[in-house]
N, C-alpha and C positions, 0 to 999 in steps of 0.2 A: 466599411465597404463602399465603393462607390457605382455599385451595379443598381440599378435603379429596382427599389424591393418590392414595387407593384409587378414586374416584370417577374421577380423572384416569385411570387407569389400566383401568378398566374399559370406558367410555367409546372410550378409546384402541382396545384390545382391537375392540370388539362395531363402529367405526368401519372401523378396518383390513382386517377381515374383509369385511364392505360392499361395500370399494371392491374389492379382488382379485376379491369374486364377480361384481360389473357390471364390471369389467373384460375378466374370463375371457368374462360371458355379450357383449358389445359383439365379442371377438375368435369365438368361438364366427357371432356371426349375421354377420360380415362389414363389423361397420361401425366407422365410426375409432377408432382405440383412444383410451382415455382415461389422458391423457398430460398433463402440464405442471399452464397454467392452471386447463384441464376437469376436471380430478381434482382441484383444490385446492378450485375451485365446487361438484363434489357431495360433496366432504367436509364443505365447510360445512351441505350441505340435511342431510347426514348425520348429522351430530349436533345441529343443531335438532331433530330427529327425536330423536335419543336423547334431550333435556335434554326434551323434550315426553314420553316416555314416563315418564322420572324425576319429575317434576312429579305429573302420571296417577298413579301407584306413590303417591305423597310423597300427596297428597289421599286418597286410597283408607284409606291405614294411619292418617291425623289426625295428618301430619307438615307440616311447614314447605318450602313450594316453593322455588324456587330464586330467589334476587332477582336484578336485571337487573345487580347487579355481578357473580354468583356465575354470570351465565351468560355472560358477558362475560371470564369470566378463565378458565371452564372452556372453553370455545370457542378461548381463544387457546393455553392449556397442550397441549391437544389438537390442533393443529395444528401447535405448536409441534413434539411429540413423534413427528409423523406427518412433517412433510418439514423441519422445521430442527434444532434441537441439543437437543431437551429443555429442560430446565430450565437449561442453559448459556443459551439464548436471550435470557431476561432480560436477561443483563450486556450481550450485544451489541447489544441494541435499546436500552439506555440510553447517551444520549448524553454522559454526564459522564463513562463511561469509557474510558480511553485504552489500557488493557490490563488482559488477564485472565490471571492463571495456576492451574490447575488440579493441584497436585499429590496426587492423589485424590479421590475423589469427594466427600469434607468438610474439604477443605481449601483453601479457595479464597481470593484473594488479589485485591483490584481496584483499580487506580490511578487515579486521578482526573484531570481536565484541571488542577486547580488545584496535581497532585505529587502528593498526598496517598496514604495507601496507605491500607485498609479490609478487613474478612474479610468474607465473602460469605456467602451456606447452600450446604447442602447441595446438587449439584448430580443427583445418580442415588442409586439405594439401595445401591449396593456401589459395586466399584471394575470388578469381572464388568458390572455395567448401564455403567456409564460408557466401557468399550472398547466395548462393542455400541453405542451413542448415535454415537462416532466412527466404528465402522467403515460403519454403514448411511449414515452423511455421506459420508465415501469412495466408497461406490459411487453412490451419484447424483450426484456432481461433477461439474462441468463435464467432467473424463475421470476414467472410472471408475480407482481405484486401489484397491490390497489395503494392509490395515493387520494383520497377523496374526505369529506368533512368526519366521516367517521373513521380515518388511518391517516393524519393526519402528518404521519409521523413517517419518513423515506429515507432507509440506509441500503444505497445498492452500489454494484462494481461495474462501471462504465465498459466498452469493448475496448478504452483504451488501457485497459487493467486498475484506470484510478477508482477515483471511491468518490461519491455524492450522498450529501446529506440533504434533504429537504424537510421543511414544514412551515404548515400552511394552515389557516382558520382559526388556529389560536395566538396567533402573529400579527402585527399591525399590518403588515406585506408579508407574502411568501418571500421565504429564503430559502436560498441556496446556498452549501458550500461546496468546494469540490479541491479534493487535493490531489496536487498532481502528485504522481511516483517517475524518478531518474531512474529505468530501467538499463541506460544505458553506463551507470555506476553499479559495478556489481562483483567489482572484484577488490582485495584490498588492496595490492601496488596501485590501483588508481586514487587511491584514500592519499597516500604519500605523495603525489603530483598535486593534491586538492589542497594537502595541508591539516588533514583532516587528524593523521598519525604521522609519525615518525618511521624511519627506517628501522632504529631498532624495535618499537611496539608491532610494527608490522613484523617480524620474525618473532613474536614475543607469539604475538594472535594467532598468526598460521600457525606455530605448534602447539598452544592449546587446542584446537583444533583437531590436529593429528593425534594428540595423545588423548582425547576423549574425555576434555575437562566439559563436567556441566557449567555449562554460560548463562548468566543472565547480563541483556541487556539494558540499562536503563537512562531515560531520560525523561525531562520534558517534552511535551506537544511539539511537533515540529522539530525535535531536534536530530533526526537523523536515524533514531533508532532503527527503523525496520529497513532502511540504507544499508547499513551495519552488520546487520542480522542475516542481509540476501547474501552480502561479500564475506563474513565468515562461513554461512553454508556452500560456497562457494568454491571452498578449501576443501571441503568435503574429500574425497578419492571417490571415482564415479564408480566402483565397486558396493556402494553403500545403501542400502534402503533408508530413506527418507520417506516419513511420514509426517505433515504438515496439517496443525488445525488451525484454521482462524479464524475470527468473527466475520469478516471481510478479505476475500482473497489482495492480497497486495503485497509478497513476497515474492512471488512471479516466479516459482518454479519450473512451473511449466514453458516458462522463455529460456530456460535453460536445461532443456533437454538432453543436451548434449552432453553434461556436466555432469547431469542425476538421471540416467537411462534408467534405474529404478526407484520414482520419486509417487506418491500420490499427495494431493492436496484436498482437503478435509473444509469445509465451509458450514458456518453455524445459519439455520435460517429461523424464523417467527413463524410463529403457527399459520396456517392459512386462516381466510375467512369463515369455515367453517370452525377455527379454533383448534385443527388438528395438525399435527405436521409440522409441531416443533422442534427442532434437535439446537441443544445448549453446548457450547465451547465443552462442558464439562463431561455430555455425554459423546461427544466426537472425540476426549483425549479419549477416555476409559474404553471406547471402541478401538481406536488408534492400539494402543496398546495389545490389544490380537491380532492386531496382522501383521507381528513379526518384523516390527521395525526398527533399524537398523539404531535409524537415531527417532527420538520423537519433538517435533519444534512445536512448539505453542508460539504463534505469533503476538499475540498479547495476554499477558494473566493477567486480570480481574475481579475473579470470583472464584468457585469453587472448582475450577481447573485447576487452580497453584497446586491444592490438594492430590488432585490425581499425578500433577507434573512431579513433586517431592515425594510419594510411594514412587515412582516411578524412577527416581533420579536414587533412592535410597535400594533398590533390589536389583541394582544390575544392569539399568537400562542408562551406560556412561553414553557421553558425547551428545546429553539434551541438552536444546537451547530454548530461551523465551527472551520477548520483553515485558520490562515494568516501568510505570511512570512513575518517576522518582528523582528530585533533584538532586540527590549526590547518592552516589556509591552506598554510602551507609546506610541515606533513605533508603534502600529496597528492606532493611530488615526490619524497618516498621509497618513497610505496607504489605510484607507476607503475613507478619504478626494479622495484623486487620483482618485479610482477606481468611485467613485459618480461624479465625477470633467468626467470622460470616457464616461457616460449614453448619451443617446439622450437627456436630461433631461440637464446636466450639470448640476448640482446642486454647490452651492457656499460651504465655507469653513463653513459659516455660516448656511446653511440647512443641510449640513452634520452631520458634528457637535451634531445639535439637534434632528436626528435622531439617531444615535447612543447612545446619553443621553438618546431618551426614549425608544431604545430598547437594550443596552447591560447593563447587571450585573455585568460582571466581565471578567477580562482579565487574562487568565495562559502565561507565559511566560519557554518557556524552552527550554533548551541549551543544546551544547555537550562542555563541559569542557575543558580546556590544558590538564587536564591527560588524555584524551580520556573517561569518563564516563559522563553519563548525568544528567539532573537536571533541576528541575523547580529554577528558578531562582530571579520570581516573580508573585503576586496575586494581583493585580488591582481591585477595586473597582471605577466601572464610575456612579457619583454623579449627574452629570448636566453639561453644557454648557452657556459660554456666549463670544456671537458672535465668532471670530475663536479660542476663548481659551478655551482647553477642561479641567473639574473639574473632579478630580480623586482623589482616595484613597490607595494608596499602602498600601496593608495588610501587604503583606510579601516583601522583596525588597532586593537585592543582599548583601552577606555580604564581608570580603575581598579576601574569596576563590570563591565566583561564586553563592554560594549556597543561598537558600531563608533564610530566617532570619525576624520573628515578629518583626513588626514594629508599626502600626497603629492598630483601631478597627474598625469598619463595622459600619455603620448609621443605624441608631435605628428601621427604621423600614427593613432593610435586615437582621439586628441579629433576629430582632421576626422571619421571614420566615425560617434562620438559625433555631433558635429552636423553632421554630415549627416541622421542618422535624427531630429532636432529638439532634441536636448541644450542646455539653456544651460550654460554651464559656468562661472556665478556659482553654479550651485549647490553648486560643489565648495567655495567662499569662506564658505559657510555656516557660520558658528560653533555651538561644540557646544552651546551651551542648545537646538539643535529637538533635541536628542536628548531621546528623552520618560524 
């Protein structure tokens, strides 16, 4: 930034001040307090009002006023500093980034949508300014949280729907990471302009979809999963109750209201301070599950939610979806194995196994690429089990670039529910040059 930061910081200062005293004086006379929107409104009159006195000052001495960029960038540093991340804010309002790592307050690290990696500036004046910037984000969250030597530990949902990870006093520097979400990728014909699918997988996907195949998606870190996951639900028909749990909201249902006018989103939280007030992915599916949901989505299985998502997927409740991390398609049946192997329950290789036979449809597999782009990679059809060998059908299956590539055909009675929901199933005939 080139706004002079002592300026930013004064400003800051003589602003903040402002608002607590019309604040105090609003709670003082009895009338609504100034909260949310209305506080961010007279922050703004509040420092047109200082940049008007600076200017005033700046004429008086036969200095240089402020130009309409220099009020324009101190206006926004200043707000920034007051209710979002300071000078972190930058990175997360630029859309070419797809993650941020913060490992001290001048040492910063930005990845790009196109792979690429880059160093950033400086983000606070010490590493002291840069835990304060985090912790005052923490307590105006969506649920206030402590960030301090004894919680050391900080998973929260930004206002800009991303996700921030910190920790601090067991770390040489506090760290930061922050991964952005492309909320504006959310349907799947835009996957086919990305390169992400195919013309024919994209008619493959939308009517799984329509005919109420359980989905899991899976990938590695970063590779697109819960991308994937927003533009399948997406397909949805907005007749449909969706019920959504996650550890961390970042499916962004709620940005698409218009799609799912009957949708609720479900968020797992840590006990409070006092140690109470825990709710577990596991007890938000098992709730999820009463209130009559259409579909039920598990944004990520880990633990002992696979368990409640597979009763679920096995008595009725078709058209659920989840992610899993997992490097190929096949990997998901070992790491359901694991996580059911975790339950109070233990279930063996062989009850696992045949729970997932009679509750998953189909497995999507998708990658981030050597060239930095992404891709589904593979389409798994799950057939059946016997004892710990799981029976699968790979539709589509990697080719020698990475990319999904027809392979096999669907069992005869998943192609009827395919077309049923309007499938042709020349599209599975498709030769691999529509792969882009």
């Amino acid at each position: 930034m080139s706004i002079d930061r002592s300026l930013v910081d004064r400003t800051r200062r003589a602003v903040g001040e402002k608002l607590n005293q019309r604040a105090a004086e609003a709670e003082a006379a009895g009338r609504p307090p100034i909260v949310g929107a209305n506080r961010r409104m007279l922050a703004h009159s509040l420092i047109n009002e200082a940049m008007e006195r600076h200017d005033t000052r700046a004429m008086a001495s036969g200095l240089s006023v402020l130009s309409e960029q220099d009020r324009d960038e101190l206006a926004k540093s200043v707000i920034n500093e007051l209710f979002e991340l300071g000078r972190i804010q930058q990175y997360v309002d630029d859309p070419s980034n797809t993650d941020i790592a913060i490992n001290g307050y001048d040492n910063v690290w930005l990845v790009k949508r196109d792979g690429s990696k880059v160093v950033g500036g400086p983000v606070a004046e010490s590493d002291e300014q840069l835990i304060e910037i985090i912790q005052t984000a923490a307590r105006r969250g969506r649920s206030e949280q402590r960030w301090d030597p004894s919680s050391p530990l900080l998973d929260m949902q930004l206002t800009s729907g991303d996700r921030l990870n910190a920790i601090a006093w067991v770390s040489g520097r506090p760290s930061i990471s922050i991964r952005r979400h492309d909320f504006d990728i959310h349907r799947l014909k835009q996957l086919v302009g990305l390169g992400t699918i195919t013309e024919p997988i994209f008619h493959l996907l939308k009517a799984m979809v329509l005919a109420r195949f359980n989905i899991i998606v899976a990938g590695g870190t970063g590779a697109g999963k819960t991308t994937l996951l927003r533009c399948l639900l997406n397909e949805v028909p907005p007749e449909e109750r969706l019920v959504s749990v996650e550890d961390s909201l970042e499916i962004g249902l709620d940005r698409f209201a218009h799609l799912h006018p009957d949708h609720v989103d479900l968020e797992a939280r840590e006990a409070n301070v006092e140690g109470v007030g825990q709710l577990s992915m596991d007890d938000l599916a098992i709730n999820a599950l009463r209130m009559n949901p259409g579909r039920l989505i598990v944004g990520e299985v880990r633990g002992n939610e696979a368990l409640t998502l597979l009763l679920a997927c096995t008595q009725g409740n078709d058209g659920a979806m989840c992610t899993v991390h997992a490097d190929s398609s096949s990997g998901v049946f070992g790491r359901l194995q694991m996580y059911l192997a975790m339950t109070e329950e233990r279930f063996s290789a062989e009850a696992a196994n045949m729970m997932v036979a009679q509750g998953i449809d189909c497995i999507i597999h998708v990658a981030k690429l050597s060239t930095g782009s992404r891709a589904i990679t593979s389409v798994r059809e799950v057939t059946g089990a016997e004892g710990e060998l799981m029976i699968s059908n790979e539709i589509y299956g990697p080719d020698n670039t990475g990319r999904a590539t027809s392979r096999f055909r669907f069992t005869d009675e998943r192609m009827q529910r395919l077309e049923r929901a309007g499938y042709d199933r020349r599209w599975l005939d498709t030769p691999g040059e529509w792969h882009v």
